[in-house]
C-alpha positions as CSV (number, residue, x, y, z in Angstrom):
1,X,6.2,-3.0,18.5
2,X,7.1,0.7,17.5
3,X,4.6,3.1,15.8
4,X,5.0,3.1,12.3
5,X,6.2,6.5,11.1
6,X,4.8,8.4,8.0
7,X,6.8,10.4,5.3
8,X,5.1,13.2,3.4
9,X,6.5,11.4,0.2
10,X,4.0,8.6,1.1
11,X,0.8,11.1,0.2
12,X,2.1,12.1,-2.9
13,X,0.2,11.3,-6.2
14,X,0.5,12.3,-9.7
15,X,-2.5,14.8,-10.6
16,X,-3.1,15.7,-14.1
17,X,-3.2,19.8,-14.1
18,X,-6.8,19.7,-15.9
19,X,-8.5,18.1,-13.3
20,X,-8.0,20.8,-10.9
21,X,-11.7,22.7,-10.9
22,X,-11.6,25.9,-11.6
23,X,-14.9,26.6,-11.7
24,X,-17.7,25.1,-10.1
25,X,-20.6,23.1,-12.0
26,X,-23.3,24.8,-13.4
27,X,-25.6,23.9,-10.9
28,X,-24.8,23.3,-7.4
29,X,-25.1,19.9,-6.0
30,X,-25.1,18.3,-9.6
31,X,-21.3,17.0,-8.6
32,X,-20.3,13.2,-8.4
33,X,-19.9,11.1,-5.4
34,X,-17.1,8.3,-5.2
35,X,-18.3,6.3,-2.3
36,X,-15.4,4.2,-0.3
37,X,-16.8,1.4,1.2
38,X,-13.9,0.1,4.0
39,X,-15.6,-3.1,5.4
40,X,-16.1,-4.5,1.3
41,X,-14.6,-7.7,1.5
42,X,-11.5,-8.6,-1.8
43,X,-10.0,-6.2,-3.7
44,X,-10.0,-2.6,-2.9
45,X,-11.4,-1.8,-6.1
46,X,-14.5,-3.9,-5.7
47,X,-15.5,-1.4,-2.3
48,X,-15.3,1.9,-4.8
49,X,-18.7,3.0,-6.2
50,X,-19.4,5.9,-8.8
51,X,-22.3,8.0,-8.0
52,X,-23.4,11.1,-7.9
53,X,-23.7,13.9,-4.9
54,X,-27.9,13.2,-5.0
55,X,-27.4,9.7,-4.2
56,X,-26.6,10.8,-0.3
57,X,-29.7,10.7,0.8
58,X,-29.9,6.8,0.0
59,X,-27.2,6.5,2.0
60,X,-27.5,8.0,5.1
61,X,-30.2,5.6,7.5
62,X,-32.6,7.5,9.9
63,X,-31.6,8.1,13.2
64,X,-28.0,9.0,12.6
65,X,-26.5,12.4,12.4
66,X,-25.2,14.9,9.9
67,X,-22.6,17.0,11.0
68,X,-22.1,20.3,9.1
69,X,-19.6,23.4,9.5
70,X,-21.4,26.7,9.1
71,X,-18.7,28.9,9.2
72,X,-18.8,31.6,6.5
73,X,-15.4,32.9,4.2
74,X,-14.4,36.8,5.2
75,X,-14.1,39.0,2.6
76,X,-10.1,39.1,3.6
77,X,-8.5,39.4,0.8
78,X,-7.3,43.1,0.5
79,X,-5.5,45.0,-3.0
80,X,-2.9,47.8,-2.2
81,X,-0.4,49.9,-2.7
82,X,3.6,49.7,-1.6
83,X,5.1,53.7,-1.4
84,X,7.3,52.6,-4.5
85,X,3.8,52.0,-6.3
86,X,3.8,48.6,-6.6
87,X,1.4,46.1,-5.9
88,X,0.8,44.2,-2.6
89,X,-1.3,41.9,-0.7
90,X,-2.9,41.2,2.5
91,X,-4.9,38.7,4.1
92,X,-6.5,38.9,6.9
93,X,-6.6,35.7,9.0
94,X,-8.5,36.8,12.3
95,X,-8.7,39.5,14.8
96,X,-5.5,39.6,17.5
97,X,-6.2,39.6,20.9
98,X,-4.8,43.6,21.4
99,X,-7.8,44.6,18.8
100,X,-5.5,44.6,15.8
101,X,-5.4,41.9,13.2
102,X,-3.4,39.0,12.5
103,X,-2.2,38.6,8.6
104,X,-0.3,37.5,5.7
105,X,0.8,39.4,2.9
106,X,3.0,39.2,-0.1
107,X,6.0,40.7,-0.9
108,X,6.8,39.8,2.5
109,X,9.3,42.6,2.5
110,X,6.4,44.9,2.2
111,X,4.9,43.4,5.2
112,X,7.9,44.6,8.0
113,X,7.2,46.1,11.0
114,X,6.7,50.0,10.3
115,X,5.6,49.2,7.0
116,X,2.4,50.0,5.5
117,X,0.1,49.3,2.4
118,X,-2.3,51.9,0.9
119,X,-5.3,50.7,0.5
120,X,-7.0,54.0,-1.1
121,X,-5.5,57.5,-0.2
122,X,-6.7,57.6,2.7
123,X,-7.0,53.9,4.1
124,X,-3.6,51.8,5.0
125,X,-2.8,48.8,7.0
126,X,0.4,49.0,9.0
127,X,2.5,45.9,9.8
128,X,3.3,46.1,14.0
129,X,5.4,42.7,14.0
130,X,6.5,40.1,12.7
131,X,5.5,36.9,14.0
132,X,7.4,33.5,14.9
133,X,5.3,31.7,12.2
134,X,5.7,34.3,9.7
135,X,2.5,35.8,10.2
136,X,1.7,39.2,11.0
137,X,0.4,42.0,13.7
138,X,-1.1,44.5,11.7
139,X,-3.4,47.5,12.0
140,X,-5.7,49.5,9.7
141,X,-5.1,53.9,9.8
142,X,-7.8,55.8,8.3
143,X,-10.9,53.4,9.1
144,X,-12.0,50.2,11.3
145,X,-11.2,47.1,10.0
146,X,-15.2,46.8,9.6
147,X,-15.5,49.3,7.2
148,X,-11.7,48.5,5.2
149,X,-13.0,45.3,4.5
150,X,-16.9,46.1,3.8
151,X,-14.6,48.7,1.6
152,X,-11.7,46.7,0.1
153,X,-12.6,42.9,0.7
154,X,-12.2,40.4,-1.9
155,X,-13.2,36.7,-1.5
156,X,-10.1,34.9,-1.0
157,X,-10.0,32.0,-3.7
158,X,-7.7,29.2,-3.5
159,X,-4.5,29.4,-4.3
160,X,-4.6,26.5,-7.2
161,X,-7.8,28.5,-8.7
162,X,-5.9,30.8,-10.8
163,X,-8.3,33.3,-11.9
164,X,-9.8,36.4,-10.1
165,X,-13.4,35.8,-8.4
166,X,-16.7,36.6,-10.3
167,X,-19.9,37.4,-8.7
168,X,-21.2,33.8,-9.5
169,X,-18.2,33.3,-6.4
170,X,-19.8,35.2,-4.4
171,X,-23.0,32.8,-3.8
172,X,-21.3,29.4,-4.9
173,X,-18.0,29.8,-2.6
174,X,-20.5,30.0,0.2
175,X,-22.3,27.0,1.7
176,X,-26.0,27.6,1.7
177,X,-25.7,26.9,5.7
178,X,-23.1,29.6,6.5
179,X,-23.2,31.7,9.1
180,X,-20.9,33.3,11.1
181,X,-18.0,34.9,9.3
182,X,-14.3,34.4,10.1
183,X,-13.0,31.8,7.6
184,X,-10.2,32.2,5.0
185,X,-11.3,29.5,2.6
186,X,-14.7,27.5,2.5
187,X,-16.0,24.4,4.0
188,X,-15.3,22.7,0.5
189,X,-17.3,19.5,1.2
190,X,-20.4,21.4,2.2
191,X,-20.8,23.1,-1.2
192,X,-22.4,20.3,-2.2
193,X,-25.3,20.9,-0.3
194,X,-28.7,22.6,-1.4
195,X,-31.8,23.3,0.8
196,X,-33.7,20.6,-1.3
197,X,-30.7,17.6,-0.1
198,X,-31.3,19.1,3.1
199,X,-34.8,19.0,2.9
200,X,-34.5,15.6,2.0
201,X,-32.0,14.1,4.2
202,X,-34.6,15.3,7.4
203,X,-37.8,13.9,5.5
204,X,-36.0,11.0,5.6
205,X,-35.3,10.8,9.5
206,X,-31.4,12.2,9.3
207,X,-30.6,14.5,12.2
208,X,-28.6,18.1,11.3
209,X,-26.8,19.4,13.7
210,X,-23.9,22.3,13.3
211,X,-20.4,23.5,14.8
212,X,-18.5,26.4,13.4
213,X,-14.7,26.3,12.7
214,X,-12.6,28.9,11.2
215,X,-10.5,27.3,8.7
216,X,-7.1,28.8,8.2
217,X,-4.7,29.3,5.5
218,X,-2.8,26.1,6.4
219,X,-5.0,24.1,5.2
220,X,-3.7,24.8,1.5
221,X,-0.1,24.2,3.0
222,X,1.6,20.9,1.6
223,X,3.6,19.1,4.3
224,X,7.5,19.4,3.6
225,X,9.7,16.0,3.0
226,X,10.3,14.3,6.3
227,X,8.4,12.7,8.8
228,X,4.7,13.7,9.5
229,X,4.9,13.2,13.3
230,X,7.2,16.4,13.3
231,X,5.0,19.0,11.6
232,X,3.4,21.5,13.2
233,X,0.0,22.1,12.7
234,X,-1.6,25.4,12.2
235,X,-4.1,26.3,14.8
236,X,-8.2,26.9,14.2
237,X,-10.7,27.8,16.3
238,X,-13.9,26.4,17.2
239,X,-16.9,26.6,18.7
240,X,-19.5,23.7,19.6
241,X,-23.5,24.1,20.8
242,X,-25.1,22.4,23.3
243,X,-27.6,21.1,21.2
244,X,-24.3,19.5,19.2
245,X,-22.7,17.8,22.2
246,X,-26.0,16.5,23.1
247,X,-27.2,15.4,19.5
248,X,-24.0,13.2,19.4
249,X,-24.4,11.5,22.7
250,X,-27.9,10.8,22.1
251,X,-26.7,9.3,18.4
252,X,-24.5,7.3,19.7
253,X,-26.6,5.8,22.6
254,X,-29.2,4.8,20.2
255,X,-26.8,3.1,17.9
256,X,-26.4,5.9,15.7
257,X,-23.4,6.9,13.1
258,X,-22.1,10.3,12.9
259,X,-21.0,12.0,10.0
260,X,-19.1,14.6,8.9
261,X,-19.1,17.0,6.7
262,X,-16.2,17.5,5.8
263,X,-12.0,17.2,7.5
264,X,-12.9,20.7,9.4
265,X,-15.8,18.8,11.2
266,X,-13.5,15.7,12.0
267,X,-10.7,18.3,13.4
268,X,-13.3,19.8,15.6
269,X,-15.1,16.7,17.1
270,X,-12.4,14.9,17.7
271,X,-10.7,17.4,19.1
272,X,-13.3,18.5,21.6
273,X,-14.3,14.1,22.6
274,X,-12.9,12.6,25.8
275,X,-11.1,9.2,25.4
276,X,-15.0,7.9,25.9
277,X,-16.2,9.7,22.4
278,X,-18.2,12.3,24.9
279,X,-18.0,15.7,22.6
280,X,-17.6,18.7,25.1
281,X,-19.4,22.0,23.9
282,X,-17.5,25.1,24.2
283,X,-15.1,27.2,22.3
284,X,-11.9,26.3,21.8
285,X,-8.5,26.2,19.7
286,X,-7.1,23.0,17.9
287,X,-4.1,21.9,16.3
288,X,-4.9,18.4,16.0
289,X,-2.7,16.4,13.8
290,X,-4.8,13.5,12.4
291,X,-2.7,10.8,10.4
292,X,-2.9,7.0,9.9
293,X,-2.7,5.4,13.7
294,X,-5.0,7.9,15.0
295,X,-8.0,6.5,16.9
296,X,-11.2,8.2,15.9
297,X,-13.5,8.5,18.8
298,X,-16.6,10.2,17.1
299,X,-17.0,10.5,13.5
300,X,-18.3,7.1,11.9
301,X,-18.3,8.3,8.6
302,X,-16.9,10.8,6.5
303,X,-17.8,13.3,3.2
304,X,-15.3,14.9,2.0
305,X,-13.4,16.4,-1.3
306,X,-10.5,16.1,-2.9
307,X,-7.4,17.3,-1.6
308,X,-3.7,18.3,-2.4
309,X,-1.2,15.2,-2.5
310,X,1.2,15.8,0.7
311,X,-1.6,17.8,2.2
312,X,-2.4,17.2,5.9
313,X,-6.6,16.5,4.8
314,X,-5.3,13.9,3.0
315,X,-3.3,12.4,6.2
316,X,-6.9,12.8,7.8
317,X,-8.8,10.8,5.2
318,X,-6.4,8.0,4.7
319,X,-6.1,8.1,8.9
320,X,-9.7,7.3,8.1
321,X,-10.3,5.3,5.2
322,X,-7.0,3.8,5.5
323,X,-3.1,4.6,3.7
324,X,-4.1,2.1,0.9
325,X,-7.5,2.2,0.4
326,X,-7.3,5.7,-0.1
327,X,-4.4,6.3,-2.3
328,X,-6.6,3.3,-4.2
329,X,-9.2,5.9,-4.1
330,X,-7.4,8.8,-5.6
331,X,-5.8,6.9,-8.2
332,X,-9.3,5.8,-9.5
333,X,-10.4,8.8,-9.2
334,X,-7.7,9.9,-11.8
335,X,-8.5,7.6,-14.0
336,X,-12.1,8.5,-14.0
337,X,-11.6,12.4,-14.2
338,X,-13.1,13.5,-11.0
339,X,-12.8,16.7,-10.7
340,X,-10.6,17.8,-7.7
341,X,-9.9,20.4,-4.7
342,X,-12.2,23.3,-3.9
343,X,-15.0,23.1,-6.7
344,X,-14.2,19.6,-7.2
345,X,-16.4,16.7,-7.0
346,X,-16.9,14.9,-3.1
347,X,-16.1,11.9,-1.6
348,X,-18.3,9.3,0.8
349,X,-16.4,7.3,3.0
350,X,-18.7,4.6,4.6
């Protein structure tokens, strides 16, 4: 029997413009929770339940194991200058292997090799090549790229928020776990999270363990018309403890469920598990492609947002939850004004 083949078409959804958070709620874990029940016997309907994000604890038994990513988002987001005077912008993705910097930018014109964009009078970053991807090689004249972007950096919002970052951005755009900086956007289903859930979830027996993955630019990228088995996936890294790998064996051989926080998490541990669900620690660099038909070998359940129709995190969830049980999701979702994307309101899928 042949593998049934995907079409980005098939992940589209209608999404009423208002819906799209732009801001995130006043206080920070006070957002809803749509929980997805797949085993619910009937009706898909009858296995979606409206919560709210404090209800996790409730749901989450002792003994199994919270997975978290505690990357933090770079300031990467630099303001310039093209010769002619007009504006341009660069964003830094992560450091190349020659000690210069791999980028994006817009106008791309402004971004050919030779090129460069004034930061201040006496800062500039010049484009040293153009890459097969589209990206850029790029270096900084007049300072290290430490002190251009302690200088210059802006937080890099989502594309779909369209207004410039405040201060309150500065602390809510952050999980409360982060730690290590190198990310372009956030870790959107872990700013639900406050020390207090936290708190809670251990009190209660729940095991917290973390891995760090630096999430790219592709992930606001929707998939072209075609066939999903033929995109190419943008590339992360990411790193795994010890005390990770081990926490998930030891979960599992005690009957444990693991969960993650989030499609960055699910990228990572599956992409680091042996066909036997063993999660290797280490650094590494994924491009994993997860769609429905993939086999997940360690993540049992799964907390996640909102995300973009034709967008490769939704591949992941329905890979997860199932094609119709979560396009069944979304559309109720719709109906009952969730609030989506980045600041948007979560998902549990149990």
């Amino acid at each position: 029997m042949s593998e049934r083949r995907w079409t980005a078409a098939e992940f589209d959804y209608p999404l009423p413009e208002d819906l799209i958070a732009q801001v995130p709620t006043p206080e920070r874990g006070a957002s809803r929770l749509l929980v997805v029940d797949r085993t619910s016997p009937g009706p898909v309907a009858q296995g979606l339940h409206d919560g709210n994000f404090s209800d996790l604890p409730a749901l989450i038994p002792s003994g199994d194991l919270l997975v978290l990513n505690s990357t933090r988002v770079r300031h990467a987001r630099l303001l310039g200058r093209r010769p002619s005077g007009g504006p341009a912008e660069v964003l830094l993705i992560h450091p190349a292997a020659d000690g210069n910097w791999i980028a994006l930018g817009s106008p791309g014109r402004a971004m050919q090799p030779g090129k460069r964009i004034q930061l201040s009078d006496d800062v500039a970053v010049e484009t040293l090549a153009v890459l097969d991807d589209g990206m850029r090689r790029v270096r900084f004249i007049g300072a290290t790229a430490v002190e251009a972007i302690a200088r210059f950096g802006r937080l890099p919002l989502p594309p779909y928020i369209t207004r410039e970052p405040t201060g309150d951005d500065e602390r809510r755009y952050q999980t409360v776990y982060a730690e290590r900086e190198g990310s372009v956007a956030a870790p959107t289903a872990g700013l639900h999270f406050t020390d207090v859930l936290l708190e809670a979830l251990l009190s209660r027996g729940v095991r917290i363990a973390a891995l760090d993955l630096e999430v790219g630019p592709g992930t606001f990228k929707p998939m072209q018309d075609g066939d999903v088995g033929a995109h190419a996936m943008h590339s992360e890294r990411f790193d795994i403890p010890n005390e990770l790998a081990e926490a998930t064996a030891v979960c599992r051989a005690r009957g444990g469920k693991v969960w993650a926080v989030g499609t960055t998490v699910v990228r990572a541990l599956e992409s680091a598990a042996g066909d036997d669900g063993i999660v290797a620690a280490g650094t590494a660099e994924t491009r994993l492609m997860i769609a429905p038909g993939f086999r997940f070998r360690v993540v049992d359940r799964l907390i996640t947002n909102f995300h973009l129709p034709r967008s490769t995190l939704l591949m992941l969830v329905a890979a997860f939850a199932g094609y119709e049980t979560t396009m069944a999701a979304y559309r109720h979702a719709v109906e009952q004004r969730y609030r989506f994307y980045s600041y948007g309101d979560a998902m549990c899928v149990v």
